[in-house]
C-alpha positions in Angstrom: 49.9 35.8 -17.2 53.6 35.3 -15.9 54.5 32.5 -13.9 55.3 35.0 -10.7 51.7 36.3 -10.8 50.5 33.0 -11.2 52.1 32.0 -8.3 51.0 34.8 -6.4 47.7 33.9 -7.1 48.1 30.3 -5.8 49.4 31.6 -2.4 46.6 33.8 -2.2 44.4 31.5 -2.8 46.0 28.5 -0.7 46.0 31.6 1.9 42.0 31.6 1.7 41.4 28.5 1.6 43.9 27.2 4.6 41.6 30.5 6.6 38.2 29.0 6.0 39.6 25.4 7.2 40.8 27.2 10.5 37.2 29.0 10.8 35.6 25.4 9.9 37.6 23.6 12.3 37.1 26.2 15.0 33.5 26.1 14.9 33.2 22.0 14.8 35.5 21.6 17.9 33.7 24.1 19.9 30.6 21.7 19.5 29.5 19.1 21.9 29.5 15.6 21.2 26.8 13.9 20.0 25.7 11.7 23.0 25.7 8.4 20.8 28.9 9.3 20.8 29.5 10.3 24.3 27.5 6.6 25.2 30.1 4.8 22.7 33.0 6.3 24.9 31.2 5.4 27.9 30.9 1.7 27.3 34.5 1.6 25.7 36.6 3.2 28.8 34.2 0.3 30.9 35.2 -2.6 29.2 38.9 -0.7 29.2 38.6 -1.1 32.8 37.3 -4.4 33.2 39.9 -5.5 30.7 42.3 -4.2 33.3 41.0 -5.8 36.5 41.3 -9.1 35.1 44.9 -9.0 34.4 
């Protein structure tokens, strides 16, 4: 195989690849958080604010 097919084939692959990581990603941020999650922010924005009253 020369090295401009070969290189070809890398693109084409990389191509594939870099697709089905958009496809992934799309899917996963259209999810909802978890609400142990959602709790976790919760209680983290609260002591954000209390950290702020006392100054």
């Amino acid at each position: 195989m020369m090295a401009a097919d070969k290189e070809k084939g890398s693109d084409r692959v990389a191509a594939i690849i870099d697709q089905n990581l958009k496809l992934v990603y799309s899917d996963l941020v259209q999810e909802d958080l978890p609400d142990r999650f959602k709790d976790l922010l919760a209680v983290l924005k609260a002591q954000e604010a209390e950290e702020k009253s006392k100054k």
